[in-house]
PABAMAR-824620 format. One record per atom (N, C-alpha, C): residue in three letters; z negated, y negated, x; residue number from 1; atom name. Coordinates in nm, 4 decimals. Atoms other than C-alpha are relative to their C-alpha. Example, Ala and Ser with C-alpha at 12.3 -4.5 7.8 and 13.67 -1.06 7.14 Angstrom:
# residues 2
{res: ALA&c3: 0.0000&c2: 0.1190&c1: 0.0890&n: 1&atom: N}
{res: ALA&c3: -0.7800&c2: 0.4500&c1: 1.2300&n: 1&atom: CA}
{res: ALA&c3: 0.0000&c2: -0.1200&c1: 0.0900&n: 1&atom: C}
{res: SER&c3: 0.0060&c2: 0.1190&c1: -0.0820&n: 2&atom: N}
{res: SER&c3: -0.7140&c2: 0.1060&c1: 1.3670&n: 2&atom: CA}
{res: SER&c3: -0.0730&c2: -0.1090&c1: -0.0770&n: 2&atom: C}
***
This chain:
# residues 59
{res: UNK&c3: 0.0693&c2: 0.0856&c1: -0.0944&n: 1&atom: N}
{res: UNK&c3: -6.7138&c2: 0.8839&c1: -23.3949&n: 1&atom: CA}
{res: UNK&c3: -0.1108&c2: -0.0720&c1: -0.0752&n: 1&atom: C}
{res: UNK&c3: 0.1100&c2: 0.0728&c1: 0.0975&n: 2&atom: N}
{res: UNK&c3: -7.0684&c2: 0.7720&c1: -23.4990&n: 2&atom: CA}
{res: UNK&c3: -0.0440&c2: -0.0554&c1: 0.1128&n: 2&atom: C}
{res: UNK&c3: 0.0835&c2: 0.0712&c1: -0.0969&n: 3&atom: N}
{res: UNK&c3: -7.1817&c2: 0.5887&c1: -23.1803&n: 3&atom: CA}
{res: UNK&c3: 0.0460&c2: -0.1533&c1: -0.0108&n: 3&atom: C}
{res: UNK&c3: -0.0038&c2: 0.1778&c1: 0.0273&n: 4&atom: N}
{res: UNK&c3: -7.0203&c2: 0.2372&c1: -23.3345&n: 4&atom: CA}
{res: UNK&c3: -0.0823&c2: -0.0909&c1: -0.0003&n: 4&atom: C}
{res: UNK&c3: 0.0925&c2: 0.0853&c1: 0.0476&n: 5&atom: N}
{res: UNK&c3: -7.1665&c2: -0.0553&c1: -23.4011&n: 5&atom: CA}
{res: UNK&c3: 0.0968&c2: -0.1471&c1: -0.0490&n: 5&atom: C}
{res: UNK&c3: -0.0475&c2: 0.1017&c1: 0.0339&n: 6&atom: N}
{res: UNK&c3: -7.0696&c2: -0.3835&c1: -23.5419&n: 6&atom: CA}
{res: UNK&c3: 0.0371&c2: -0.1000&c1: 0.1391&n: 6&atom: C}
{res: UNK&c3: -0.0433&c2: 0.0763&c1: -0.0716&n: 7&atom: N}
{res: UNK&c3: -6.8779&c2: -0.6065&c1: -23.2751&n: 7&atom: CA}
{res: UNK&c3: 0.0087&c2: 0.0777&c1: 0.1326&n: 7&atom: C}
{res: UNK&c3: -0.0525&c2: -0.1167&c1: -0.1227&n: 8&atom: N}
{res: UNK&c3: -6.8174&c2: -0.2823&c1: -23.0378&n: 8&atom: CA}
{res: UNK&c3: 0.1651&c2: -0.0536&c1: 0.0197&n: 8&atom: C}
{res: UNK&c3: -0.1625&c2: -0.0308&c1: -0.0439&n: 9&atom: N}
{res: UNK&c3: -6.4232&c2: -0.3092&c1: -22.8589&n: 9&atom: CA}
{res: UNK&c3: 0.0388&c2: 0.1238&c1: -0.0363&n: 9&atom: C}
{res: UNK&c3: -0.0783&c2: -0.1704&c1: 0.0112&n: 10&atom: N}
{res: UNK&c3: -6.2384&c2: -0.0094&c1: -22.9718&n: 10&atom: CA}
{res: UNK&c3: 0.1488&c2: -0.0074&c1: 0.0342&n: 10&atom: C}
{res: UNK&c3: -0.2014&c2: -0.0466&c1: -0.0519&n: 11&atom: N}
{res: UNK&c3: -5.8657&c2: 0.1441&c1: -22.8822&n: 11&atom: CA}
{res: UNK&c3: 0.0077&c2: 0.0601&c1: -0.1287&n: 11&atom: C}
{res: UNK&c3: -0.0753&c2: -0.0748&c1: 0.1338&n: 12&atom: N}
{res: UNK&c3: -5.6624&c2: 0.2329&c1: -23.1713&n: 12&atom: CA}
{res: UNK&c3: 0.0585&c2: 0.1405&c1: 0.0254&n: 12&atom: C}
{res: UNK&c3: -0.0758&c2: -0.1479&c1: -0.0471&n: 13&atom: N}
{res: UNK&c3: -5.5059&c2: 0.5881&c1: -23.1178&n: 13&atom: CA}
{res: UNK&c3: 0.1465&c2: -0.0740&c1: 0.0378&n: 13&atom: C}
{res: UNK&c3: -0.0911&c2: 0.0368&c1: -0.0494&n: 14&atom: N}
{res: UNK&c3: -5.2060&c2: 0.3982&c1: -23.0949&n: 14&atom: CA}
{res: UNK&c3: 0.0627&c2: -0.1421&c1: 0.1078&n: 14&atom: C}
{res: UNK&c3: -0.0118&c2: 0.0830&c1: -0.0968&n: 15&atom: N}
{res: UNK&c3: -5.3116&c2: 0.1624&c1: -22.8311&n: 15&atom: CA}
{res: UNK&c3: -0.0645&c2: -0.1266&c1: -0.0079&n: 15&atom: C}
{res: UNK&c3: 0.0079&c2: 0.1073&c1: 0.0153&n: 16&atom: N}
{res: UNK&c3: -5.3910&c2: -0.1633&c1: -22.9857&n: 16&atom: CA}
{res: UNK&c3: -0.1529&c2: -0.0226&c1: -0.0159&n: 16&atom: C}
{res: UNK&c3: 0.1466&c2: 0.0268&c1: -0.0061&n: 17&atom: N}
{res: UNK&c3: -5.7713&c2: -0.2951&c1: -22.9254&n: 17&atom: CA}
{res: UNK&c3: -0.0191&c2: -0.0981&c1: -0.0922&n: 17&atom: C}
{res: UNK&c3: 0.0326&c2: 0.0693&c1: 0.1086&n: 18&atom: N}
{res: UNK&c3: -5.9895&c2: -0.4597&c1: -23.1667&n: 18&atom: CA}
{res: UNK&c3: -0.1327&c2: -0.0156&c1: 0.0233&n: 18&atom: C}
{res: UNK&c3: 0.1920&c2: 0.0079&c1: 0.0320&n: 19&atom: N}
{res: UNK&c3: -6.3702&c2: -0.5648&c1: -23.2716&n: 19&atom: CA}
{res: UNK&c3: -0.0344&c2: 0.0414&c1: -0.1036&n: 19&atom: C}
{res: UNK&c3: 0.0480&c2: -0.0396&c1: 0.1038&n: 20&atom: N}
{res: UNK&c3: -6.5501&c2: -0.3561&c1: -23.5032&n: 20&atom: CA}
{res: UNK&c3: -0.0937&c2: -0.1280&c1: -0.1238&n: 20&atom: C}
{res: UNK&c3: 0.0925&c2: 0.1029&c1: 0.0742&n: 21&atom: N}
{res: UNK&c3: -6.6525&c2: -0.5950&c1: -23.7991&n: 21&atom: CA}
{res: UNK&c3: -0.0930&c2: 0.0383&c1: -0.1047&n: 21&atom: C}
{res: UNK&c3: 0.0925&c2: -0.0823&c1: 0.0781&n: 22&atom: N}
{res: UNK&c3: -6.8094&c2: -0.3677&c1: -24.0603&n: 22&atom: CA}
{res: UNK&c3: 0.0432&c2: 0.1258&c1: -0.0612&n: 22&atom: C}
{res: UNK&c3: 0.0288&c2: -0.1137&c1: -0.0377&n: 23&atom: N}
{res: UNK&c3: -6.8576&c2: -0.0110&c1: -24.1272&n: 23&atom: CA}
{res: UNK&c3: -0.0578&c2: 0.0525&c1: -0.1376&n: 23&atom: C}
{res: UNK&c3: 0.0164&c2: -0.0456&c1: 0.1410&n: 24&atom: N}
{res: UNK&c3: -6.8321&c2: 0.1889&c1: -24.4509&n: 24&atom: CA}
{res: UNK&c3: 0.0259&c2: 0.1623&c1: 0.0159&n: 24&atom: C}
{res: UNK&c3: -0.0067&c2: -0.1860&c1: -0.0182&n: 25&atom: N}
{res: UNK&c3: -6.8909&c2: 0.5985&c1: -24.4301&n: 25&atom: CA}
{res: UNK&c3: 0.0962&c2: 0.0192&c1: 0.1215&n: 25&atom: C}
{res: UNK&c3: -0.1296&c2: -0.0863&c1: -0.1062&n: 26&atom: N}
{res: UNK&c3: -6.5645&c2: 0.7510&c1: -24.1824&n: 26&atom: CA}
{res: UNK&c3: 0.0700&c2: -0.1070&c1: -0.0066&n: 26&atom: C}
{res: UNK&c3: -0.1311&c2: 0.1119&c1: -0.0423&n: 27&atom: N}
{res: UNK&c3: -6.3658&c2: 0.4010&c1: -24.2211&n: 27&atom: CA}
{res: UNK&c3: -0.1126&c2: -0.1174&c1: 0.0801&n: 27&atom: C}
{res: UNK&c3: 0.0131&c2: 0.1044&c1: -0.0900&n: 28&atom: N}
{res: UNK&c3: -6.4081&c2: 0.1363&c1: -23.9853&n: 28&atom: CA}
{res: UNK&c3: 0.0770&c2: -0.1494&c1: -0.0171&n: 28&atom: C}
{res: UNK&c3: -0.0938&c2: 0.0858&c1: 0.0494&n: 29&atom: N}
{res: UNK&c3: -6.3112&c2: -0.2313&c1: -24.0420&n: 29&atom: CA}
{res: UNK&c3: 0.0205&c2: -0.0478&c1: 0.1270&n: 29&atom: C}
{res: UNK&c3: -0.0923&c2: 0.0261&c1: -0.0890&n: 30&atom: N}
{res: UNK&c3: -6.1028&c2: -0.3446&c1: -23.7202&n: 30&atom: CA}
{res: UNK&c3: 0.0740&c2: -0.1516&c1: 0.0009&n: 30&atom: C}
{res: UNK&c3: -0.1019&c2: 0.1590&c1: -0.0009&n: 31&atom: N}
{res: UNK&c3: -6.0114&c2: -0.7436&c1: -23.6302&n: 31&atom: CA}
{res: UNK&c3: 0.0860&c2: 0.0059&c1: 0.1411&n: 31&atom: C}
{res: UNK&c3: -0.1064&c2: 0.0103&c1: -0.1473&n: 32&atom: N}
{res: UNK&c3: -5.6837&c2: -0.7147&c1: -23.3791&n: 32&atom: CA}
{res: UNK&c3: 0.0001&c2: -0.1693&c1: -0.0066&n: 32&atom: C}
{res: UNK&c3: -0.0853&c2: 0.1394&c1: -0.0235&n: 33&atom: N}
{res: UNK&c3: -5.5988&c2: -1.0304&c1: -23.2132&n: 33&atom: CA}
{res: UNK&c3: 0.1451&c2: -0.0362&c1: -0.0548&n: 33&atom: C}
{res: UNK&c3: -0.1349&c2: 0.0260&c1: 0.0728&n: 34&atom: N}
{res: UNK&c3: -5.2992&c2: -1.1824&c1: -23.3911&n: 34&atom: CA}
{res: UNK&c3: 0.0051&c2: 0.0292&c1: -0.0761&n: 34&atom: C}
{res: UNK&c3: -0.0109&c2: -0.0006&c1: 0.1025&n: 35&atom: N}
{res: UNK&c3: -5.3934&c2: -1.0645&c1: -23.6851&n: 35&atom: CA}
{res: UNK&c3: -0.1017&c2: -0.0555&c1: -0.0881&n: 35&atom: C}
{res: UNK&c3: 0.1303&c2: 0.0646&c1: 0.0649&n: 36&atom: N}
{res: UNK&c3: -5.5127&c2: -1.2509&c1: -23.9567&n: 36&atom: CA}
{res: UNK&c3: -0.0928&c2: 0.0387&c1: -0.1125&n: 36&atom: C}
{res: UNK&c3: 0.0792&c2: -0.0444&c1: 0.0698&n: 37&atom: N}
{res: UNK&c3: -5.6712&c2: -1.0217&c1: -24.1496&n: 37&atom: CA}
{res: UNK&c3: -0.0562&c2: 0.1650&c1: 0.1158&n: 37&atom: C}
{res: UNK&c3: 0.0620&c2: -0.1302&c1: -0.1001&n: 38&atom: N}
{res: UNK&c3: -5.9236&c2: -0.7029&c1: -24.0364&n: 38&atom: CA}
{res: UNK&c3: 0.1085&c2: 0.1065&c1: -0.0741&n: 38&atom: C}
{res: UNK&c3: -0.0623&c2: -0.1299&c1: 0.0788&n: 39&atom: N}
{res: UNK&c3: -5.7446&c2: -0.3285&c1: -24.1083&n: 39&atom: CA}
{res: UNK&c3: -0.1344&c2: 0.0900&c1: -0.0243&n: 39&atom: C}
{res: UNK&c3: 0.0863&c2: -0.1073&c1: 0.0127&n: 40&atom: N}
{res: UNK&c3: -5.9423&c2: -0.0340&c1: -24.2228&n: 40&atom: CA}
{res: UNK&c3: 0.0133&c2: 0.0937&c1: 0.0335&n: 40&atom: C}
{res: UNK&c3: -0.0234&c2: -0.1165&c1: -0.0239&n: 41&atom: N}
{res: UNK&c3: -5.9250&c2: 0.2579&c1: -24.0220&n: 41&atom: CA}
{res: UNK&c3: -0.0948&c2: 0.1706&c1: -0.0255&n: 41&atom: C}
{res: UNK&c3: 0.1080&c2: -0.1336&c1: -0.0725&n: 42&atom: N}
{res: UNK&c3: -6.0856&c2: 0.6147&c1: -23.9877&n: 42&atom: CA}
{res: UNK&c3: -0.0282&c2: -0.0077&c1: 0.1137&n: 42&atom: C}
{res: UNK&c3: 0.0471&c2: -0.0082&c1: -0.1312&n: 43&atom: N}
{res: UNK&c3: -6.3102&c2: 0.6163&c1: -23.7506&n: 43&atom: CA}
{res: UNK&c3: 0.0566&c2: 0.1206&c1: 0.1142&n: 43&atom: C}
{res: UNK&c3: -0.0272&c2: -0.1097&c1: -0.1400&n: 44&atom: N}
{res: UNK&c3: -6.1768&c2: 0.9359&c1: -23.5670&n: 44&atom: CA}
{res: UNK&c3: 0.1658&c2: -0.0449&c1: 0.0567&n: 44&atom: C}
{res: UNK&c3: -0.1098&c2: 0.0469&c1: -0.0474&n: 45&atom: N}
{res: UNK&c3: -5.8570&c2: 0.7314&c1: -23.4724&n: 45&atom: CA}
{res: UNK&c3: -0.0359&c2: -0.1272&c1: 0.0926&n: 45&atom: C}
{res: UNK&c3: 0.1188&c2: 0.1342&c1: -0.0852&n: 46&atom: N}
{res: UNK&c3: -6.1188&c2: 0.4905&c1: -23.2791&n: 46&atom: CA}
{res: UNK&c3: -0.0177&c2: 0.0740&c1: 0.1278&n: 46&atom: C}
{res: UNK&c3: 0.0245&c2: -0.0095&c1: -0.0967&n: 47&atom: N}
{res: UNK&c3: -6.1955&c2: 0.4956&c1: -22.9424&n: 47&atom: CA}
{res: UNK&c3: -0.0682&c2: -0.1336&c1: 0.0675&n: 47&atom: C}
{res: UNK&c3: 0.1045&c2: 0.1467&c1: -0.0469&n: 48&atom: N}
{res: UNK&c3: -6.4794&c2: 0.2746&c1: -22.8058&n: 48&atom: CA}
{res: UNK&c3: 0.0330&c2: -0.0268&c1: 0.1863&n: 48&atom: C}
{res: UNK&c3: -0.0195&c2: 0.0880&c1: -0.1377&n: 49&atom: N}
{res: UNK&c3: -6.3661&c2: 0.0588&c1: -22.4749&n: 49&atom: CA}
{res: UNK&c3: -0.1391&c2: 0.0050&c1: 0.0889&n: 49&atom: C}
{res: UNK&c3: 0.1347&c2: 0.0017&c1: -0.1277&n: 50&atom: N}
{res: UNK&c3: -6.6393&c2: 0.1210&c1: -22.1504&n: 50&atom: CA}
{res: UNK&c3: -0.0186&c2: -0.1685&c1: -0.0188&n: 50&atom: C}
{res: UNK&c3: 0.0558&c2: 0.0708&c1: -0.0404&n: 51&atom: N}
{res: UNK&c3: -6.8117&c2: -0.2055&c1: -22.1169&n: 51&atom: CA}
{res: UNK&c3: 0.0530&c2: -0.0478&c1: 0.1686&n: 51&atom: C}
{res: UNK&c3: -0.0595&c2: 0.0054&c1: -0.1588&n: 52&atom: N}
{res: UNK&c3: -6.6492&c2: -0.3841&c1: -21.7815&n: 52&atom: CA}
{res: UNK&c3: -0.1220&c2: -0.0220&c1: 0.0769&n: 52&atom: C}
{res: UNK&c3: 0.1041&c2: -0.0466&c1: -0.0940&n: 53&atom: N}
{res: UNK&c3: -6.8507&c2: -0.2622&c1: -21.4835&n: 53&atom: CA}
{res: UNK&c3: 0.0257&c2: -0.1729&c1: 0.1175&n: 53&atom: C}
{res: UNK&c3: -0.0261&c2: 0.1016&c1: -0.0932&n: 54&atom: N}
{res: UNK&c3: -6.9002&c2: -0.5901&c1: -21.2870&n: 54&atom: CA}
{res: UNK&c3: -0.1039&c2: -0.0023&c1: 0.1445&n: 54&atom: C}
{res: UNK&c3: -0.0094&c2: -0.0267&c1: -0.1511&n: 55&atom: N}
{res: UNK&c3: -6.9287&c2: -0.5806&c1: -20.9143&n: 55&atom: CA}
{res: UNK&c3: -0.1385&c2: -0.0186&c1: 0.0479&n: 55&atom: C}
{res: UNK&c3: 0.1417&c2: -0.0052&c1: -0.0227&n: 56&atom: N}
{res: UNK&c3: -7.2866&c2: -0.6092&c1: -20.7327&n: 56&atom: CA}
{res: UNK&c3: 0.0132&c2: -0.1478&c1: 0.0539&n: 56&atom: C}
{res: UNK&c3: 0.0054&c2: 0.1292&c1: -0.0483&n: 57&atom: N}
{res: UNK&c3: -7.3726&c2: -0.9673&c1: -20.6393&n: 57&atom: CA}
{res: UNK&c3: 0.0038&c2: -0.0014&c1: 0.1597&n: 57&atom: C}
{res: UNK&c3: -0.0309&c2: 0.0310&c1: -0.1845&n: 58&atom: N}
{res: UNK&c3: -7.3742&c2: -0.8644&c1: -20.2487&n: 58&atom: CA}
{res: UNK&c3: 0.1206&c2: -0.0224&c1: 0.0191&n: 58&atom: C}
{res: UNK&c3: -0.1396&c2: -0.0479&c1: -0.0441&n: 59&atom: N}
{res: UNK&c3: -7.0190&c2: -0.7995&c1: -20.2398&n: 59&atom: CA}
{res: UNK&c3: 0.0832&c2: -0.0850&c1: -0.0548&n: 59&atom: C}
***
């Protein structure tokens, strides 16, 4: 996955979401909530979260 960026949402392969904090070749550094330090993953165990689609102001 190369379409990251610094402070993107991602899904962990095993579920748990995070904020990309910085970005070194194929690893990814990852801050989960509740934890107090970032992890370092491979990026191909990433999955970037859609952006929430919010509703049209008519409706």
């Amino acid at each position: 996955m190369t379409d990251l960026a610094i402070g993107d949402t991602v899904r962990h392969d095993d579920g748990r979401e995070g904020t990309v904090t910085a970005m070194t070749g194929k690893r990814v550094s990852v801050k989960f909530p509740g934890h107090w330090r970032t992890s370092v993953i491979f990026a191909k165990r990433l999955s970037k979260t859609p952006a929430p689609v919010e509703a049209p102001a008519g409706e």
